[in-house]
C-alpha positions as CSV (number, residue, x, y, z in Angstrom):
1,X,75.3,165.0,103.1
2,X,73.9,161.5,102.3
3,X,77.0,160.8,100.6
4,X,79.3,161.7,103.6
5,X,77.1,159.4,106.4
6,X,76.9,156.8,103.1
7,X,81.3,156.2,103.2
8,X,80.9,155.9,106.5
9,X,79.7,152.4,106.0
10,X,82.6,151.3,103.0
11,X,85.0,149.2,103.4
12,X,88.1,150.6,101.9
13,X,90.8,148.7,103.3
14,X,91.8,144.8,104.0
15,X,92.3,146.5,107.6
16,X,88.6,147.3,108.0
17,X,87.6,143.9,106.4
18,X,89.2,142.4,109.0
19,X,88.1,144.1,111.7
20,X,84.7,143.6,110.3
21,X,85.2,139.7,109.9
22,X,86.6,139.9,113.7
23,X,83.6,141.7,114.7
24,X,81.6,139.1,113.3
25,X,83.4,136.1,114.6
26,X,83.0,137.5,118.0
27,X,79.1,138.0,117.5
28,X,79.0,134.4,115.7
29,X,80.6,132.6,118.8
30,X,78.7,134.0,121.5
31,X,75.6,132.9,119.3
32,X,77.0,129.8,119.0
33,X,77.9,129.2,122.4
34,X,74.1,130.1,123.3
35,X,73.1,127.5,120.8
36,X,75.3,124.7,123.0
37,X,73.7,126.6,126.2
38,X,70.2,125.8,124.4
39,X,70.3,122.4,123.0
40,X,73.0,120.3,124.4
41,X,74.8,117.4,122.7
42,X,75.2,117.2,118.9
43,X,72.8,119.5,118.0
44,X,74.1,122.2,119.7
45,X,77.5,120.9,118.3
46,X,76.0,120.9,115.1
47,X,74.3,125.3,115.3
48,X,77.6,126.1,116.6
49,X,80.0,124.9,113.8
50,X,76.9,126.7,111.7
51,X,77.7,130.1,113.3
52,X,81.4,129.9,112.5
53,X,80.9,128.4,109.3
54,X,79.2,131.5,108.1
55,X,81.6,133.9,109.4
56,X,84.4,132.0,107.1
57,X,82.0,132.5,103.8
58,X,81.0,135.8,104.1
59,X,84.6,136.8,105.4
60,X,85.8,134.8,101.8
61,X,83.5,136.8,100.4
62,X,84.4,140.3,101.9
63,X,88.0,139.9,100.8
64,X,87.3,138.6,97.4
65,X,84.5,141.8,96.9
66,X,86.9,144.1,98.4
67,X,90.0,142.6,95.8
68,X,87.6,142.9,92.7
69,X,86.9,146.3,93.7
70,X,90.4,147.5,94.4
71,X,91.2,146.1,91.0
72,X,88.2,147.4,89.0
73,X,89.6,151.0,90.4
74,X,93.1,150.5,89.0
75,X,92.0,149.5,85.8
76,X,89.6,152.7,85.5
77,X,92.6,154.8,86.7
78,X,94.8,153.2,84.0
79,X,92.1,153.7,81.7
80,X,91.4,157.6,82.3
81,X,95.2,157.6,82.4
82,X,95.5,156.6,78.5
C-alpha cells in the first residue's frame, strides 16, 4: 500500500519536472517579492535574485537526476535483455 502512495511522489517524466520547477518558481517569486516588500533597496534586490537563483539549481538538478535515472533504467533493461 506504501508503495502505491510512495509513486505518487516520483517524478517520471521531463513533463512532471517541469511542472514541478514551475511550481517552484511560482512559490520562489512570491517569496521574493515579500523579501523586496520587507527590506527595500538592494537588499531586497539582493533575497530576491536569491529566491530565483535557487529555483535554477535545483531545477538543473531535477533534470540532470531525472536523465541519469532514465539512463540507468535502459542500461539495466539492455542488460536483463542480454
Amino acid at each position: 500500500m506504501f508503495s502505491k502512495i510512495r509513486r505518487l511522489f516520483v517524478i517520471k517524466t521531463r513533463w512532471e519536472a517541469f511542472l514541478i520547477i514551475y511550481a517552484l518558481a511560482l512559490g520562489a517569486t512570491e517569496r521574493g517579492m515579500v523579501y523586496i516588500r520587507e527590506y527595500p533597496g538592494f537588499g531586497g534586490k539582493l533575497l530576491f535574485l536569491a529566491c530565483t537563483g535557487a529555483v535554477f539549481m535545483a531545477g538543473a538538478k531535477i533534470l540532470d537526476c531525472l536523465k541519469f535515472e532514465q539512463a540507468q533504467a535502459r542500461a539495466a533493461a539492455r542488460e536483463t535483455v542480454t
